[in-house]
Each structure stands twice: as structure tokens, then as C-alpha cells.
N, C-alpha and C positions, 0 to 999 in steps of 0.2 A: 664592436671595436671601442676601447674607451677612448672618452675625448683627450684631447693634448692638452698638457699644463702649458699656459701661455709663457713666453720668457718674462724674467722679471726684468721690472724697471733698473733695477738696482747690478744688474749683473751676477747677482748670486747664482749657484747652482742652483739646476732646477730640483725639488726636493728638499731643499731646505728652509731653516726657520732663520725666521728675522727673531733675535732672543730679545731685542729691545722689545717688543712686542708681547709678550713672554711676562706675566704676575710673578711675583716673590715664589710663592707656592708650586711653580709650574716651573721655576729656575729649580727653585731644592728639588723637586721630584727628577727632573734632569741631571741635576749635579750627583743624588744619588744612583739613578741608572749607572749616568757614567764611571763612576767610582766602583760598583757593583762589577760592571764590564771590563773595567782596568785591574784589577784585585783576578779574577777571573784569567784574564790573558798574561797577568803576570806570572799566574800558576800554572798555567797551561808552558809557557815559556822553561820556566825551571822544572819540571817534568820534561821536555822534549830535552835540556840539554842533561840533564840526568840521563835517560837514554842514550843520548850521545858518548856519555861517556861509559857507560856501560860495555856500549860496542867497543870503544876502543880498549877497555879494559879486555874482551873478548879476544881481540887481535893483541894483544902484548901480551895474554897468556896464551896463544898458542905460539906466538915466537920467543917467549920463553921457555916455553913448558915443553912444546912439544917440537919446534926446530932446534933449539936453543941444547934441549936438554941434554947432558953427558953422563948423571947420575947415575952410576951401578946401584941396583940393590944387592944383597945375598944371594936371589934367583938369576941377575945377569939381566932383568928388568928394568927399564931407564923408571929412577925415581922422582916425581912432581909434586908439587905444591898445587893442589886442586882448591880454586877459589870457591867458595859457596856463598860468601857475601863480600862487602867490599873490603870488610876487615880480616875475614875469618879462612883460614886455611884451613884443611885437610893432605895428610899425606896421602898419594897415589901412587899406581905403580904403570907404566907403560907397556900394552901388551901389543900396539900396531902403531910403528911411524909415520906409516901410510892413510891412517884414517882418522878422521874425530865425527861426533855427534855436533851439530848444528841446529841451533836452537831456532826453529823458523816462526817461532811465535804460536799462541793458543796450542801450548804442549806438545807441539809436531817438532822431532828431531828428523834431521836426514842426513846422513852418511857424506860426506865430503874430503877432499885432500885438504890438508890443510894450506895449500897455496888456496884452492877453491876458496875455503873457509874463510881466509882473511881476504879476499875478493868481496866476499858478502858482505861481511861486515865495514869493507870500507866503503862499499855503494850504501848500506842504511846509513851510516856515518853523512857521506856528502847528501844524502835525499835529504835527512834532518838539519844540515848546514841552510840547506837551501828555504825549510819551511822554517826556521827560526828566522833567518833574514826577513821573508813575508811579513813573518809574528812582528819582529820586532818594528817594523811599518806600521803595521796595524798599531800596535802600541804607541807608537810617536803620533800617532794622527789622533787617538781618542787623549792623550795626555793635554793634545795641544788643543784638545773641543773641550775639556774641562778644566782647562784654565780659563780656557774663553767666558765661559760659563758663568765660574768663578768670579773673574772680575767682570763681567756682567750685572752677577748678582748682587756684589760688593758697592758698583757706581746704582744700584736703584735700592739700597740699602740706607747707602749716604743720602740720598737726596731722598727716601725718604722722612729720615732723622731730621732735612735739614726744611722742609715741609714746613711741619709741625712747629720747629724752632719760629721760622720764619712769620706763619700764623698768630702766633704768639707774640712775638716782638712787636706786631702792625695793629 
């Protein structure tokens, strides 16, 4: 069993560093971590809402495309606008009201109504509402331990500079 970290004097959590305590050398390699990790979560954040909109891009084409749709072609086939990117369309032709392909991720489609369809995609929609909020926690807590840091290493920067001055003057 490992021993227990005694509480600190000071009320910090347990697991934490006193930064006063902390050389120049040992703040920078912190503040780089940290920076490292926030640059990291920042992207990991804009990916996740990327996805998000994706899905919802998913759901307004199929209540456009495919509830929506009133397009005769020549054949008497409802005509769509099939998204392939977020800019880029393709014409299509509708051969079943009843059914769409659902992209369930790692290149697995499955057969769905499209009420179904736009059910899925509004649960991945709200899962990703929910792990962005997390994200965005996570984010506020290392932004606020790297300023910490920051002016940390800013007040034993100055009073290094002011050291030296001081030595000097006596």
C-alpha cells in the first residue's frame, strides 16, 4: 500500500506544487508543458465542434433533401443536391423516401428512416455539446495554471534583475 501524502501546511491540494519553490528553468519548462497542452486542447476543441457541425449539416440535408424534397426529375425521381463537402454539391436523384444510408463511422453505413437518421445525429450532436463543455473546463483550468505560472515566473524574473541591481548599488 503506498504511504499517504501528509496535508499540507498551506491548504493546497494534495498533489500540488508550491511554484515559488520552482528555479526559472523549471517555471519555463512548466509554462512550456502547459502551452504544449493548451494549443493541444485548443485543437482537439475545434475538431470536436467541427464534428458537431457536420452532424448538424447531416440533419438539414436530410430535411432538406430528403423530407423537404419536391424536385421532379424527367424520370418522376425527386431531384437533390448531394453534399460531398461542405462546399461542394453533386446532383442526385431519389430512388426511396423511406430509406437513407447513415454513416455510423470507420466506413459502416446502416439503412435508416430518415426520422431514425435525424434521431442519431441529433444524440451525436448533444454527446459532443456535452464533451465540449468538459473541454472547455479542462481548458479554463490549464489557461488559468498558465498564467499562474506566467506571473510566477515574471515576479522571480524581476527580482532576479532587481538582485543583481541591488548588489551593485551596496
Amino acid at each position: 500500500m503506498p504511504p499517504k501524502e501528509a496535508p499540507s501546511s498551506d491548504g493546497a491540494p494534495p498533489g500540488s506544487i508550491n511554484l515559488a519553490s520552482l528555479s526559472v528553468p523549471q517555471l519555463r519548462a512548466l509554462q512550456t508543458r502547459l502551452t504544449s497542452e493548451l494549443e493541444h486542447l485548443t485543437t482537439s476543441h475545434s475538431k470536436l465542434r467541427a464534428a458537431q457541425a457536420k452532424f448538424r449539416d447531416c440533419v438539414r440535408s436530410i430535411n432538406d433533401g430528403v423530407t423537404g424534397s419536391k424536385n421532379k426529375g424527367t424520370d418522376g425521381r425527386d431531384e437533390i443536391l448531394v453534399p460531398l463537402t461542405s462546399s461542394l454539391y453533386v446532383k442526385g436523384r431519389l430512388t426511396d423516401r423511406e430509406k437513407v444510408l447513415v454513416d455510423v463511422g470507420t466506413g459502416f453505413y446502416v439503412e435508416k428512416t430518415p426520422a431514425k437518421a435525424i434521431a442519431f445525429y441529433d444524440d451525436k450532436v448533444k454527446g459532443l455539446e456535452s464533451n465540449l463543455q468538459d473541454l472547455e473546463k479542462v481548458v479554463q483550468t490549464k489557461s488559468t495554471q498558465l498564467r499562474v505560472v506566467e506571473e510566477t515566473l515574471r515576479q522571480k524574473m524581476l527580482a532576479g534583475e532587481a538582485a543583481p541591481q541591488a548588489a551593485a548599488a551596496g
